[in-house]
C-alpha positions in Angstrom: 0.0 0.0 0.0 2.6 2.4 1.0 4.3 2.5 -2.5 0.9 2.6 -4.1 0.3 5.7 -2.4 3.6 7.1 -3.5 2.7 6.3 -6.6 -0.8 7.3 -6.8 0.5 10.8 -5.0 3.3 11.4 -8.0 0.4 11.0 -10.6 -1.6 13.9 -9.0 1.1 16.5 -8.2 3.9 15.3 -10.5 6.8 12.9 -9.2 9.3 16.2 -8.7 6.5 17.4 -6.0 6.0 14.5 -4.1 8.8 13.1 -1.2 9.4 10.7 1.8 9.1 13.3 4.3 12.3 13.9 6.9 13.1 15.4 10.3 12.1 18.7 9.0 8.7 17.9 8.1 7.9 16.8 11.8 4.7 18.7 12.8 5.2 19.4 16.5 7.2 16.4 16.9 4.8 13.7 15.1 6.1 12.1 11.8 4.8 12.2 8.4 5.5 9.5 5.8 5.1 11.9 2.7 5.1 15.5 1.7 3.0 16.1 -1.4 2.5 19.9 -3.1 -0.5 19.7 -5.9 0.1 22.7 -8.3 -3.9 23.2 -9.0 -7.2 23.1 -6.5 -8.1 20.0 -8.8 -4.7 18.4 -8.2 -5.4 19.2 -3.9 -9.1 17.9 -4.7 -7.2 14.6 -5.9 -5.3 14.0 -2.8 -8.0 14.9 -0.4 -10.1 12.2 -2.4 -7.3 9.9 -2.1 -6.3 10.2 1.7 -10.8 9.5 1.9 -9.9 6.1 -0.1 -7.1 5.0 2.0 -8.4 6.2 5.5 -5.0 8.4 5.2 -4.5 11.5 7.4 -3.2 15.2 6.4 -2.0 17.8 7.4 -2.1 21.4 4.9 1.3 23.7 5.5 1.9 26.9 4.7 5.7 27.9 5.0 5.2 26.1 8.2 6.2 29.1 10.3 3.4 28.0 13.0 3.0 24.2 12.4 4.7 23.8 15.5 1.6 25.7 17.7 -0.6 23.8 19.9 -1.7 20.4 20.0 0.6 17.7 18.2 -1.3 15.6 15.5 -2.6 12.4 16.8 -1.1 11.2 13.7 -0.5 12.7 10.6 0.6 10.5 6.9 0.5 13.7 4.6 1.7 16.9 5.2 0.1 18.3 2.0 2.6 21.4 1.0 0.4 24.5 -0.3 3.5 26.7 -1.7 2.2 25.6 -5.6 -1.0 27.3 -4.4 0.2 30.8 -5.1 -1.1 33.8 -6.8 -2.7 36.9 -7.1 -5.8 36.7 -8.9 -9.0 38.7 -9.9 -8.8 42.3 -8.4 -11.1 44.2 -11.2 -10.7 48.2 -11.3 -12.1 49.8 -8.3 -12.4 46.2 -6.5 -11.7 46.4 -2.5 -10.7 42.7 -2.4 -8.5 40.6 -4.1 -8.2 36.9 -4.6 -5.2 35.3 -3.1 -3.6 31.5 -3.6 -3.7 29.8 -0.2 0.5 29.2 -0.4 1.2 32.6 -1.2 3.7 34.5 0.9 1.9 37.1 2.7 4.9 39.7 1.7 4.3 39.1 -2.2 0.6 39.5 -1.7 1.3 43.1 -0.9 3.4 43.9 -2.8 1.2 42.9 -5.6 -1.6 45.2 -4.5 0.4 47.9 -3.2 1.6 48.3 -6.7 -1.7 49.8 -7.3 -1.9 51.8 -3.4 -3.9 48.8 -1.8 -2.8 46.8 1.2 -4.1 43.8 3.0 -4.9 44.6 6.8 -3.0 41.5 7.8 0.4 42.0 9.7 1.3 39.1 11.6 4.5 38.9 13.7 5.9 35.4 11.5 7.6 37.0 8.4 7.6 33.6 5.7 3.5 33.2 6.4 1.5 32.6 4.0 -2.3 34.0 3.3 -3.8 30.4 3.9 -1.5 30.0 7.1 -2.2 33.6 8.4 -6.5 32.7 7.7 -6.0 29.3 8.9 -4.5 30.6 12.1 -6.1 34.3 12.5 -2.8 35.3 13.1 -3.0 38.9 14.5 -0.4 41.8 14.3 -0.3 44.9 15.3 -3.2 46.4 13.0 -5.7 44.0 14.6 -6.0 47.2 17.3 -7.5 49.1 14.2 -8.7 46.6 12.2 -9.6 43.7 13.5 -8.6 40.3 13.2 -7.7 38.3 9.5 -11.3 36.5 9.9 -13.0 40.2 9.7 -11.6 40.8 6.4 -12.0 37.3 4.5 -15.1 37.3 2.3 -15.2 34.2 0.6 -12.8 30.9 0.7 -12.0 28.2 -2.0 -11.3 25.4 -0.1 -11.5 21.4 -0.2 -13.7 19.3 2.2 -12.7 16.1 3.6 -14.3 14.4 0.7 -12.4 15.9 -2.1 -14.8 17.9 -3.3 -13.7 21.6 -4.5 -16.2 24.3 -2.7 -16.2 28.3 -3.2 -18.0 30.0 -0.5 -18.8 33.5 -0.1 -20.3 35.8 3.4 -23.5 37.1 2.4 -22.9 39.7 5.0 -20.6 41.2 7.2 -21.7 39.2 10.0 -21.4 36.0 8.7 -20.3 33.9 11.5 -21.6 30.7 10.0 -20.5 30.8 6.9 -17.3 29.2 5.8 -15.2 32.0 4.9 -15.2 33.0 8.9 -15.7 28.7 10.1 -12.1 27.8 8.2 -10.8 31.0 9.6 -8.9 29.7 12.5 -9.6 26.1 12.1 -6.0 24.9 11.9 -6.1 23.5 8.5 -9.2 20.7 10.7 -12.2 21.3 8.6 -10.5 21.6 4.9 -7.6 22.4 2.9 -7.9 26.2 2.0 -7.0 27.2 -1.4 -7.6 30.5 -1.5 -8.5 33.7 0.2 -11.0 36.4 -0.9 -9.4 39.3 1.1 -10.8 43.1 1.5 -8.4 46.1 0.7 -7.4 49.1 1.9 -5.5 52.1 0.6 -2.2 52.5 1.8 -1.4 55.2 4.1 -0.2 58.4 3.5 2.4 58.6 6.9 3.1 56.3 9.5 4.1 57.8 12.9 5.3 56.0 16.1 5.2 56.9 19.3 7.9 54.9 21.8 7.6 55.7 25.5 9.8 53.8 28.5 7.7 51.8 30.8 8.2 49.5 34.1 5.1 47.7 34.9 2.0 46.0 33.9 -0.1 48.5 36.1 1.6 51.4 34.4 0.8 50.9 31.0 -3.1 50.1 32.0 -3.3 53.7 32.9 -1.5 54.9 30.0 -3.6 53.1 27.1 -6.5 54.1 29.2 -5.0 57.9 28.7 -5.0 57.1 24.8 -8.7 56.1 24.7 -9.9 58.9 27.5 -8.4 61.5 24.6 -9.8 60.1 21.7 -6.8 59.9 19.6 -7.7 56.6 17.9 -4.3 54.6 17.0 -3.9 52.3 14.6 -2.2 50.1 17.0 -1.2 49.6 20.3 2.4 47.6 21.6 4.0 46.6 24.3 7.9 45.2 24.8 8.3 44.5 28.7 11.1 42.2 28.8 11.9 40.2 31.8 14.7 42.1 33.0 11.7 45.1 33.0 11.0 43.5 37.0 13.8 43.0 38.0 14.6 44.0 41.7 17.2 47.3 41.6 18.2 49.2 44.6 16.4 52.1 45.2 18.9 54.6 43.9 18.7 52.9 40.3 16.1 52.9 37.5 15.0 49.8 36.1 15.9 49.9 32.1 12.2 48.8 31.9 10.4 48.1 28.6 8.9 50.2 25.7 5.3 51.2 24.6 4.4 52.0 21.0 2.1 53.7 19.6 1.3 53.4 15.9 -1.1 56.3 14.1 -1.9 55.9 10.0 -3.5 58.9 8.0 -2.4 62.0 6.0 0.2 63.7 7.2 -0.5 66.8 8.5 -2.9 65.6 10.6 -1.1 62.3 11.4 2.0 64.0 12.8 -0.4 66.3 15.5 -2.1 63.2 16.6 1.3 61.7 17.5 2.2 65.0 18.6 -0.4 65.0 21.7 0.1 61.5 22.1 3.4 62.0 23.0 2.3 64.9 24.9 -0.1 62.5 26.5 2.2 59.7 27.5 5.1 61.9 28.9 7.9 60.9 30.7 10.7 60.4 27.8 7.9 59.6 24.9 9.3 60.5 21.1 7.4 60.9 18.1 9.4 59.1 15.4 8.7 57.8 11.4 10.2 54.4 12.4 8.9 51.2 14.7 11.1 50.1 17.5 12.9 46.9 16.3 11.2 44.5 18.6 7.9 45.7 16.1 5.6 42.7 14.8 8.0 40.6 16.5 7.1 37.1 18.4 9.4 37.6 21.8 9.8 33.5 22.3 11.9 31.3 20.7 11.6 27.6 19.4 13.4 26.5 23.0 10.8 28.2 25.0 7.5 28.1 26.6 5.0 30.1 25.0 2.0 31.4 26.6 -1.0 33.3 24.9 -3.1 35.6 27.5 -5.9 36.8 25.6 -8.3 39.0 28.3 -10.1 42.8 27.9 -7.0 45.0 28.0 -8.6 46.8 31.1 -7.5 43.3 33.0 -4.5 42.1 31.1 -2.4 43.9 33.6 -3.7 41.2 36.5 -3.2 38.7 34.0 0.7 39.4 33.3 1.0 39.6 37.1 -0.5 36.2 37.4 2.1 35.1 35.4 4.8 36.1 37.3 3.9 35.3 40.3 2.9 31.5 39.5 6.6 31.3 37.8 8.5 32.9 40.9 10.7 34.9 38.0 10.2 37.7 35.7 9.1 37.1 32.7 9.0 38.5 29.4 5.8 39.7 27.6 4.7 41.5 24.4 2.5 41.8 22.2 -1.1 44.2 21.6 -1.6 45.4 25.1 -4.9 47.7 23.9 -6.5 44.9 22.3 -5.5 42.7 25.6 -3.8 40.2 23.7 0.2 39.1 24.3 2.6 36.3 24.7 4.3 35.7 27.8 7.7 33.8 27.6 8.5 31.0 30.4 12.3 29.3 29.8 12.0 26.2 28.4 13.7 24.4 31.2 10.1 24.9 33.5 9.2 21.7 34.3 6.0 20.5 33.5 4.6 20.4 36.8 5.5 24.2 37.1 4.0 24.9 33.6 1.0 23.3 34.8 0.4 25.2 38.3 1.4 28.5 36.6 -1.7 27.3 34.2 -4.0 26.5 36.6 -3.3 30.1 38.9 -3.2 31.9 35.7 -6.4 30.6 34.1 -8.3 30.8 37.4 -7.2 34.7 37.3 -8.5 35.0 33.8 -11.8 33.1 34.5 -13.4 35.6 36.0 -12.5 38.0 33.3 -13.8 36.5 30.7 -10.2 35.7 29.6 -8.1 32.9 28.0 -4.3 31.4 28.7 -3.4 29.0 25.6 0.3 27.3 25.0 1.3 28.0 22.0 4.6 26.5 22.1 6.4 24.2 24.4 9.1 20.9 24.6 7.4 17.8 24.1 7.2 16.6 27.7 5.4 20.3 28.8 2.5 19.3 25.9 2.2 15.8 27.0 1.5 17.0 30.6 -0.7 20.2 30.6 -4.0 21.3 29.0 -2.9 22.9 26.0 -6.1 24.7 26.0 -8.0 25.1 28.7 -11.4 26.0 29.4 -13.0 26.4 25.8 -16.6 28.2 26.2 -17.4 27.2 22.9 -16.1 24.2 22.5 -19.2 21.7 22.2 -19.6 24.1 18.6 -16.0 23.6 17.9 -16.5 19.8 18.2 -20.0 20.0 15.9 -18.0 21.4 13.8 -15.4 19.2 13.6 -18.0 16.7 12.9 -19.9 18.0 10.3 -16.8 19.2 8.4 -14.2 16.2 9.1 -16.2 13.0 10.2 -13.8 10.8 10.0 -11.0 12.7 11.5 -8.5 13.0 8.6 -7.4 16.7 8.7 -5.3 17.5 10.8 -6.6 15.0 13.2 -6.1 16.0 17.3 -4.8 19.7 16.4 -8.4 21.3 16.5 -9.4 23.1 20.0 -9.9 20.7 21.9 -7.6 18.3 20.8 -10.8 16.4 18.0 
């Protein structure tokens, strides 16, 4: 069987796109026995169709930048490789969206459309990601403050079902919550193999201004976004860089070198450079107005060797949260991420042990709890995910699992990465 599938796998995609996968095709530490990249939705239809024959599980990738999040695959024999997927399609005069291949690196997309002044709201921290990774895994960046997350600005989806069978969906409205285009979005590649994106524009901005301030705790910056929505000034985006050494204990004579807020505002430039003006004005201490981002700017703060942690609460709480954090480790700890949407990562070293990772969880999550707030592990060494609740509590996860069933019945896609672990 094994060599049949090879076979029946080079027919579809061509033999110089199909492989015995290696150590660098590991998805979270489980092993694949192929890697297969179809060069046409019909081709993907093909292999989807032939994984339903054989009772054969897949898994789609992008450029793989976040194939490593979450939950490891129960078991995975395809990793199906979407980087033949590519394109930038259909974007008639005057059209606010544009069609986008699924494998598509995020960073051509734009520069596609900005050819013609558009952009995509999508800026997510991972640099290689693709449009179908980015929808698959509502990555947010730092425009999400503004804009919202990827899901809001997906309109319609080509993607294929479990079955093999080749779909285009579009959202009848703007709140479409059932309808596929927002279902796939954030469904881990678990209900079907996107293909491609129907994604809304924007015109590029006129000027870009940042405004960078020093700060030293969690409780401080609370009050200072608080000062930004008070006055009405509207950012584009909101950022915080508190690194661990931000807590650390200094005698009283010194100053902690603490961490750094920024504050991004979009528009035309006149009036652009007097909202960053007063914002600066606003923040005080040693805040500068400034046409560049701080380095550390739509960057993830953890590292393939550490534990990652996702706090997700109303920013008017997220300062608790990050406290919550520290305390439970007993250390300082680095965070960053969209304070004024509430949502950052907090970095633990990757030589917690489980059984610290899971306590920290478990104070955290009971913090978060009561407000209305979530604490997911993005990454972690295998024996962490083997020993703690990857997501804990889920609100919505009896629809999730509904889901899961209507979509994937059998349990072929992506099979245990899906909230939940279905």
């Amino acid at each position: 069987m094994i060599q049949d599938v090879a076979a029946r796998l080079a027919e579809i995609c061509g033999a110089a796109h199909v492989r015995d996968a290696g150590p660098d095709d590991e998805v979270a530490a489980a092993a694949p026995r192929w890697v297969a990249a179809p060069g046409t939705a019909s081709a993907t239809a093909e292999v989807l169709r032939l994984c339903a024959d054989r009772d054969l599980t897949l898994i789609p990738r992008g450029s793989g930048s976040k194939l490593d999040w979450w939950t490891p695959p129960s078991q995975v024999d395809i990793v199906l490789d979407t980087s033949r997927l590519a394109g930038v399609w259909h974007r008639p005069p005057g059209s606010r969206t544009v069609r986008v291949g699924a494998g598509t690196p995020l960073h051509t997309a734009q520069q596609a459309v900005g050819r013609a002044g558009w952009r995509m709201p999508l800026d997510p921290p991972s640099a290689s990601a693709t449009v179908g990774g980015i929808v698959a895994t509502d990555e947010t960046g730092p425009l999400s403050h503004r804009h919202g997350p990827p899901c809001r600005h997906v309109t319609g989806v080509d993607y294929v079902d479990a079955a093999g069978r080749l779909v285009r969906a579009a959202s009848e409205t703007d709140d479409a919550g059932d309808e596929p285009p927002q279902l796939l979005c954030g469904s881990q590649g678990a209900l079907a193999v996107l293909v491609a994106a129907t994604v809304r524009l924007q015109p590029v901005p006129a000027d870009r201004r940042w405004v960078r301030r020093t700060v030293h705790t969690p409780l401080e910056v609370r009050d200072l976004v608080g000062e930004l929505t008070v006055d009405g000034l509207h950012p584009v985006a909101v950022e915080l860089d508190l690194p661990a050494h931000a807590a650390r204990t200094v005698r009283p004579s010194q100053v902690p070198p603490g961490g750094q807020l920024a504050v991004l505002f979009e528009g035309e430039p006149g009036l652009n450079r007097q909202r960053a003006g007063r914002a600066a004005a606003l923040l005080g201490g040693d805040a500068v107005d400034t046409a560049r981002p701080p380095v550390w700017w739509r960057r993830y703060p953890f590292t393939a060797s550490d534990i990652a942690l996702r706090l997700d609460v109303p920013a008017a709480h997220l300062h608790a949260a990050i406290y919550a954090v520290r305390d439970a480790v007993g250390a300082p700890i680095g965070v960053r991420g969209s304070v004024g949407t509430g949502l950052v990562h907090a970095v633990l070293p990757g030589s917690t042990t489980p059984e610290r990772v899971a306590e920290t969880l478990a104070t955290v999550r009971s913090v978060l709890l009561a407000r209305s707030g979530s604490c997911v592990v993005l990454t972690a060494p295998a024996e962490v995910r083997q020993a703690v609740d990857i997501w804990g509590h889920r609100p919505g996860l009896p629809r999730l699992l509904e889901l899961k069933q209507r979509f994937d019945p059998q349990h072929r896609l992506a099979p245990g990465r899906f909230t939940g672990g279905s």
